[in-house]
N, C-alpha and C positions, 0 to 999 in steps of 0.2 A: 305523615310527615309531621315533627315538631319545629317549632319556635321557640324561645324563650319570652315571657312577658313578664313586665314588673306590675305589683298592686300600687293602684295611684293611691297611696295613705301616707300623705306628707308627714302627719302632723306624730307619727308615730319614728319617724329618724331624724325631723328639724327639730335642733332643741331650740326651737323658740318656742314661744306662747301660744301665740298665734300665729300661722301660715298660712297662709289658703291652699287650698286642694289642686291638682291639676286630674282634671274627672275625667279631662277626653287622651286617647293614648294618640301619639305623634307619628303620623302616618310619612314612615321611609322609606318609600317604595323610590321617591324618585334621587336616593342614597346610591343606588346599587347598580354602579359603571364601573367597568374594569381601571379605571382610573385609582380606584381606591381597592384594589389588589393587594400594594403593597404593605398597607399596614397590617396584611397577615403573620407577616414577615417578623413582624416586633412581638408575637405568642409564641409561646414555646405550645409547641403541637404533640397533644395527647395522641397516645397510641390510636386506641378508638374513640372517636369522639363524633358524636352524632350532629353534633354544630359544626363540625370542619367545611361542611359544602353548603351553610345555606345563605343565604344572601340578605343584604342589610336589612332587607323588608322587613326578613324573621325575626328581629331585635329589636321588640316594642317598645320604647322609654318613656320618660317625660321628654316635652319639647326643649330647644335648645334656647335660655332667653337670649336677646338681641346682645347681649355682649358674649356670649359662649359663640355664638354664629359666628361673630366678626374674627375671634380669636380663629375660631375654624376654620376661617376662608382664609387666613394671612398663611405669613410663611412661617409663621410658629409652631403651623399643627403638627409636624411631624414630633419636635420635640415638646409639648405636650402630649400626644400619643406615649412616646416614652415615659414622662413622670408619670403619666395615669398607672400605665402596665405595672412598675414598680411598685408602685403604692398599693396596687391591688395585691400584688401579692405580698407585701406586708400586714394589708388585713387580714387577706387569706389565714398567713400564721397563726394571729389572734382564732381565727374561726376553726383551723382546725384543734387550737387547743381548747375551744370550746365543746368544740363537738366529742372530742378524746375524753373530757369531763363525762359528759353524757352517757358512752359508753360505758365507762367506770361505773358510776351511779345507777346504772340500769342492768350491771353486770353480765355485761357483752363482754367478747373479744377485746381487754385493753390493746392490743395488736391490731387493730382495723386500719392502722395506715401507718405500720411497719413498714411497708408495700412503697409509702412515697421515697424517694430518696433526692437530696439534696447535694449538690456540691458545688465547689468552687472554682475558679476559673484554674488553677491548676488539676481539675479532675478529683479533689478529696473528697469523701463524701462525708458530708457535714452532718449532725446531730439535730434533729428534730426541738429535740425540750431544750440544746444550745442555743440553737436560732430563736427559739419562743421565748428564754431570758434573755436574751441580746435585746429582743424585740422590748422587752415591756422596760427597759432603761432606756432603751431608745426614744419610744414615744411617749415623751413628757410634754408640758407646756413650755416652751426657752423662757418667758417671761417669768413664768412661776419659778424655772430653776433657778435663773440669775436673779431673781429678788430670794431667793429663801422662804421663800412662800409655801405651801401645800399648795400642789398641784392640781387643779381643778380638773374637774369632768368634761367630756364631750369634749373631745380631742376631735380638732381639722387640720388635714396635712395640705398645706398649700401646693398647688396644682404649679403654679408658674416659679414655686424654688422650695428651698429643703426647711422651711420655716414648719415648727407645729405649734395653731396655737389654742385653748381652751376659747368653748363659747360663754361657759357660766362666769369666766372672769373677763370677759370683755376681748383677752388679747388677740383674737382671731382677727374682731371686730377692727381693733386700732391695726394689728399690721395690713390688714385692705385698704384702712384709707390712709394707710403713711405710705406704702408701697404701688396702690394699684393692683394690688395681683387680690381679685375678688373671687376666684374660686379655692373652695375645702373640699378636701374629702373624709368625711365621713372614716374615722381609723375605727370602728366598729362594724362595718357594712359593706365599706366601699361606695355609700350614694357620692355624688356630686349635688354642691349646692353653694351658689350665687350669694355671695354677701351682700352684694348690690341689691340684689334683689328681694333678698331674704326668703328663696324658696327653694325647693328642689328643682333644678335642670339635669340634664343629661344630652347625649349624642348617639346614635347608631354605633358610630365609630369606636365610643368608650363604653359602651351596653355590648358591644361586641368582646372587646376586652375584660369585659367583668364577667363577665356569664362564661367565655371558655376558660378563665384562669379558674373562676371558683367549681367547674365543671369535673376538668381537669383536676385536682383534687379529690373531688368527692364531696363536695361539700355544699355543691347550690343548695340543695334541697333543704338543708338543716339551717343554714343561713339566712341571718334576721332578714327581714321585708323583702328575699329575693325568693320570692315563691315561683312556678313554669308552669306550662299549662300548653298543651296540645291546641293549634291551632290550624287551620288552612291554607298555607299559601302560593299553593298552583294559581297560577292568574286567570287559569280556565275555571279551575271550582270555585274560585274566589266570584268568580261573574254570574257564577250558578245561583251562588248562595246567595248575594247581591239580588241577583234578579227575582228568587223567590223567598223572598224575604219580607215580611215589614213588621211595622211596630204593633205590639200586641195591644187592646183594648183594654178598658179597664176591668173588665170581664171576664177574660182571657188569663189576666193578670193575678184575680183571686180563684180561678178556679169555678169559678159558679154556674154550679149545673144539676140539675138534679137526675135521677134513674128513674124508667118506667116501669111502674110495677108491675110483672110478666104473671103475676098468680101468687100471692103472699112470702115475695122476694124483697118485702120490706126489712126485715131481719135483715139480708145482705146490705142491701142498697143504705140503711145508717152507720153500719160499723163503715163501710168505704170512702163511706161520706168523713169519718176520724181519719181513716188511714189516707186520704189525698192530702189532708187538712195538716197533717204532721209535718212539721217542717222536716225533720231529718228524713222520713222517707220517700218526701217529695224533693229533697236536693239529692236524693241518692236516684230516683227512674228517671228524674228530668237531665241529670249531669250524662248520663248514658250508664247508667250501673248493672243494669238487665238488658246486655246487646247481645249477639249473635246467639242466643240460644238455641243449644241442637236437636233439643224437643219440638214437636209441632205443637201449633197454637193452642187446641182443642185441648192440650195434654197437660200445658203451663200454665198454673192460674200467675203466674208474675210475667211471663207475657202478656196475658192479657187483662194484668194492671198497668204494663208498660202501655199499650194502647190507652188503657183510660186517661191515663196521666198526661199522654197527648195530646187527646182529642180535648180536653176539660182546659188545658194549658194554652191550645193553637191554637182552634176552631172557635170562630165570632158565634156561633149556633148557639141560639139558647132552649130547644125544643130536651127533651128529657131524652137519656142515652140511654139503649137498650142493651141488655146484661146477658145478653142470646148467645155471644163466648164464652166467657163468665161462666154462666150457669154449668152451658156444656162442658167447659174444661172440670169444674167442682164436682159436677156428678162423675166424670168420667172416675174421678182420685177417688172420692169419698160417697160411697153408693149409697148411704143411706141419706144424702139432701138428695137426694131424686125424691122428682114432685113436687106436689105443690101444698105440702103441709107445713102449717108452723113448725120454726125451726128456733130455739134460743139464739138470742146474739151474742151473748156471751161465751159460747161454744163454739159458734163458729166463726168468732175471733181467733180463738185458740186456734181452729184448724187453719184459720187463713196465715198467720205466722208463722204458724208451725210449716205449710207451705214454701211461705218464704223462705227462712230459713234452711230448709232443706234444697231450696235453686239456688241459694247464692253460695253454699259449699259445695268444697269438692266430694264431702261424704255422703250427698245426696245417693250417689246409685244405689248405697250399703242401705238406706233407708227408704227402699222404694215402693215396698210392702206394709210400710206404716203410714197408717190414715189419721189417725189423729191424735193434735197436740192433749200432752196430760193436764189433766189439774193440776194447779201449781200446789191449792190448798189441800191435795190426796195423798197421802203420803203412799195408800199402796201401789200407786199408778204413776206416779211421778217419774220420769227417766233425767238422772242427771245429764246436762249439757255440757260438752269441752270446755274447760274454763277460757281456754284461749281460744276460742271462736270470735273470729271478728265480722262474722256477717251482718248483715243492716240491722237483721231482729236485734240480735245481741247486742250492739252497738245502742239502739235507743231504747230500748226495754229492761237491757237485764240489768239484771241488781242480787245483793246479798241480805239474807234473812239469818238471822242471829236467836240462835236457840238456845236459852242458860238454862239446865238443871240445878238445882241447885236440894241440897242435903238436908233435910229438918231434925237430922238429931246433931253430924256434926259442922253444917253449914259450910261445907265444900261447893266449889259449884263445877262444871263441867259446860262448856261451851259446843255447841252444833252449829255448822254454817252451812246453809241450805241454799242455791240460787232461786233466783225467783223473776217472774218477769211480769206480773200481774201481783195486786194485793188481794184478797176478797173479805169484806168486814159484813160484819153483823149490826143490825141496825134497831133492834132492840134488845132490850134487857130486863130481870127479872124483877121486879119492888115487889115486896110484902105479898111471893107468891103468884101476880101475876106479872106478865108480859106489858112491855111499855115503850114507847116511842125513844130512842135517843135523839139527842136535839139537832148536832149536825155536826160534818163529819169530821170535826175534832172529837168528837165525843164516842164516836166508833174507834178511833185510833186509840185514844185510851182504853176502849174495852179491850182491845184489839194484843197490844203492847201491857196488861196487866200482869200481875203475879197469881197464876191458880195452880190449885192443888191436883197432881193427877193422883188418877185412884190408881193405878198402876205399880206396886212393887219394884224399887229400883236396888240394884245390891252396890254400894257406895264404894268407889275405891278408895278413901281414906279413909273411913272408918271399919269400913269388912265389914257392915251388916246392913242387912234386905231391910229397905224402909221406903218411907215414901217419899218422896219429891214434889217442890214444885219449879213450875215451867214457867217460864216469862220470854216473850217473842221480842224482837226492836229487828230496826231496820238499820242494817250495816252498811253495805255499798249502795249508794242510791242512785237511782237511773237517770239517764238523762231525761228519760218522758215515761210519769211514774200515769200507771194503769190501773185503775181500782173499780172493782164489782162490788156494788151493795145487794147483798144477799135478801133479795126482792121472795123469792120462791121460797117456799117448806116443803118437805116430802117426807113427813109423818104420819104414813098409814094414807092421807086422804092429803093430795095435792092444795097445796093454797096459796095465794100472793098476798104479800102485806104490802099494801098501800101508803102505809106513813113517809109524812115528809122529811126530809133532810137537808137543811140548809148548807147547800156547797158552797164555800166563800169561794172569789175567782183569785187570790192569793192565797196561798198554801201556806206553814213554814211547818216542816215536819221536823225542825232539832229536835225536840222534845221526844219524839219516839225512837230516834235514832241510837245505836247505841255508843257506850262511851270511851269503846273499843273499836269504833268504825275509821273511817277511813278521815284523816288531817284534812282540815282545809275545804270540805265540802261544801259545794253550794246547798243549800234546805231549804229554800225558797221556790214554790213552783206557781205558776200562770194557768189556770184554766184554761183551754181550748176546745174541749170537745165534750159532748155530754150526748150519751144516748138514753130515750128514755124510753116505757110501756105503757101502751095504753090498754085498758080491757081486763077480762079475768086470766086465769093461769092456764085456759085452757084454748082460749082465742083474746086475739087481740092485734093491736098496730103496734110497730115502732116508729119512730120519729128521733132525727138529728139534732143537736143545736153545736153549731160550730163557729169556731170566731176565727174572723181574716183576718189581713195580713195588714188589715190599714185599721184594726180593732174596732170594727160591727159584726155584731151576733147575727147571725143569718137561722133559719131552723128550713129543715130542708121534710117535706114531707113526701116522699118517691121523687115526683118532678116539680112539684109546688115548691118555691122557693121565697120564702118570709123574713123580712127584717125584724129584726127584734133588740128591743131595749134589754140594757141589763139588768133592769129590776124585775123582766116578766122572766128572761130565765132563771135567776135564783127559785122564782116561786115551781119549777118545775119540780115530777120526782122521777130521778134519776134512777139510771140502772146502772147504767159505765158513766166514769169522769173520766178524764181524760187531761192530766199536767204535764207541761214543760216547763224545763229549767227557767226560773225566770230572770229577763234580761238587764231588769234594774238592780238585779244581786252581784252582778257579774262586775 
């Protein structure tokens, strides 16, 4: 069963300065008596409409302040119920020519609500973009018209008569307290809001009427601050849930848990330690994003990260969780982690995605035979991805890699664009012959993103003749949570690890590698969160976590040992995987 709920974010539809919040939602359960049947009666009723039978309960608002109540209970509410209805669908207009925008600019169906039709009380059926220029003459400021003024912003339609008047010029303000009548509404939105009081109110009554008109269109979803959200409201589940329910711990709340290490299942147990830690694929298995899965447990490693995610999120326990599903489902997919030898983490990253990815599509069956994800940095193993995959991986990972050839007799160049959802850099470089530590990891991305020579023979289609090229990488579409391996290992003849350090700063800004044909408007700003690191030679050794929560302390997680840590001792770490998200002070 659904509801409709509004997000309490005042300060995002009052044009004032400052508002205050309303945090807690307005509990109307004791709204819903056949007494107030009849203001059904004032909706024009959608064919199907999944809100036609639920009751006041399911129409979360803001609370109603002490003067919108009193209004309520008089004998006025009937005809307030009616100016509300109207007005709402005057907004409505506005919003679906909003939304018909949208469509256009994203090159949909300009026809997606052909389908509405409109008439007048003699039965004509009226024109859509008529009604929407009637509409935007209509809804001016009166004071601004009759002075000759330019009509100000942030238009409120007076709830108690047919007054509209701007909040940036005041007249809203003065027709409340020359007339009394202290409710607007919002000609953008539809909220309700109090000039007395200067904040957002609402009613059951008129949350009821905003949500089936803007429903009834098509158009809740797209519409400013009217977001919906599946809620409960059997009064039997509701006492279920009630009853075993409580408030989570501070514990609970970051997540803080570590893994028992079952036999050198440290390799797993740090990258898991990234991937609970990720905020986007921790609001994706905590929201319910991996439910009813028709696989058994042993078979789905994303079932049985949807367990982890639970148990790390609910459970007060703080003893180390054991990876005894885990294991078993990964062995069952990918036969070669069976056992109990070192395994890269970096690899079986890739396969744990790559995982993912393949449970949250529907083309999983077609791929049921393939064990593991490619190198991104391989080019002969690589499998391109659907561009339009909107699964979780793709959603916080992927990104676009920007390939310029470029002509060295007649300087033509030739662009490649490769996806990508991982970086891998190189962390030293060549001086006078030998090999040398780069300093940190801005200094990888420039080697990274440079211009070199391939030795390679290219035949030039502007000029028609075989020569040589060079190549230059940037980073084009950037992810929302960028993933980078520092190229720790060599595998020349005789295995080896380089040790050197690399200073990761916990702010990112990658413009500079980006390219200058990428995408408008990009954030390029990203926040440290996750860093996995090795310890030991290339042939044994530990891994170890360092992850930062959600109240910003570094935590380092060693199997089940769980360490606070200052920011200064992680920088000194040396890293294998970092781990950024988008950062929130760019936004």
């Amino acid at each position: 069963m659904t509801a409709i709920a509004k997000k309490s974010v005042a300060t995002k539809s009052v044009p004032s300065k400052s508002v205050p919040k309303k945090s807690t939602p307005f509990d109307n359960s004791h709204y819903n008596n056949p007494t107030q049947k009849e203001t059904c009666d004032i909706i024009t009723k959608p064919q199907t409409n999944y809100l036609e039978n639920k009751g006041l309960e399911s129409f979360v608002s803001f609370p109603p302040c002490i003067h919108l109540q009193k209004v309520m209970e008089s004998s006025s509410r009937d005809a307030i119920l009616k100016t509300y209805s109207a007005s709402i669908k005057i907004v409505a207009l506005g919003l679906q020519s909003l939304d018909e925008e949208r469509n256009n600019n994203s090159n949909n169906n300009p026809n997606a609500y052909s389908r509405l039709a409109y008439v007048d009380k003699e039965g004509k059926t009226l024109s859509l973009k008529a009604l929407q220029r009637a509409r935007s003459k209509i809804i001016k400021c009166n004071d601004c018209v009759n002075s000759n003024s330019a009509c100000h912003t942030k238009l409120l339609m007076c709830l108690q008569c047919t007054n509209i008047g701007c909040w940036s010029g005041k007249h809203a303000l003065m027709h409340a307290k020359s007339t009394g009548h202290v409710f607007g509404i919002n000609a953008n939105n539809g909220e309700l809001i109090c000039l007395k009081c200067t904040d957002l109110v609402s009613h059951p009554l008129l949350e009821r009427i905003r949500c089936k008109t803007l429903k009834s269109i098509g158009v809740l979803k797209n519409s400013l601050n009217t977001p919906y959200f599946k809620v409960e409201h059997e009064l039997n589940k509701r006492q279920i849930i009630h009853d075993l329910s409580h408030l989570p711990s501070l514990k609970e709340t970051m997540g803080l848990r570590g893994f028992i290490n079952l036999g050198s299942t440290c390799f797993m147990s740090s990258v898991l330690q990234t991937v609970i830690h990720n905020p986007y694929l921790k609001r994706y298995y905590l929201s319910g994003g991996h439910l009813n899965c028709p696989k058994d447990r042993n078979e789905c490693l994303s079932c049985c990260l949807n367990d982890i995610f639970q148990d790390f999120f609910t459970n007060p326990a703080i003893v180390g969780y054991g990876l005894t599903s885990f294991i078993e489902a990964a062995w069952r997919v990918k036969r070669s982690l069976a056992g109990y030898s070192e395994q890269d983490a970096h690899e079986f990253w890739q396969f744990l995605i790559h995982q993912i990815h393949k449970n949250d599509t529907t083309s999983a069956r077609y791929l049921k035979n393939k064990e593991s994800t490619p190198a991104v940095e391989n080019d002969n193993t690589r499998q391109p991805e659907p561009k339009s995959c909107d699964c979780i991986i793709h959603k916080t990972f992927s990104g676009t890699l920007e390939s310029t050839l470029t002509c060295t007799v007649c300087g033509s160049s030739r662009k490649i664009e490769d996806p990508m959802l991982d970086v891998s850099l190189e962390i030293q470089d060549k001086r006078d012959g030998e090999k040398a530590s780069l300093a940190d990891l801005h200094s990888c991305f420039m080697k990274y993103t440079k211009v070199e020579d391939l030795d390679v023979l290219y035949e030039c289609q502007s000029c028609k003749t075989r020569t040589k090229v060079t190549k230059r990488l940037a980073l084009k579409k950037l992810p929302p949570v960028l993933s980078i391996q520092l190229k720790r290992f060599e595998h020349l003849g005789v295995s080896s690890k380089i040790d050197y350090h690399i200073d990761i700063p916990h702010i990112l800004d990658v413009q500079e590698y980006v390219s200058k044909s990428g995408y408008n408007n990009q954030v390029t700003t990203y926040e440290l969160f996750g860093i996995v690191c090795h310890l030991g030679s290339v042939n044994t050794g530990h891994y170890l976590a360092y992850v930062k929560a959600t109240n910003g302390m570094w935590f380092k997680f060693d199997d089940a040992k769980i360490t606070r840590m200052n920011e200064a001792d992680v920088r000194k770490v040396n890293a294998y995987m970092v781990f950024y998200c988008i950062s929130e002070y760019s936004k």
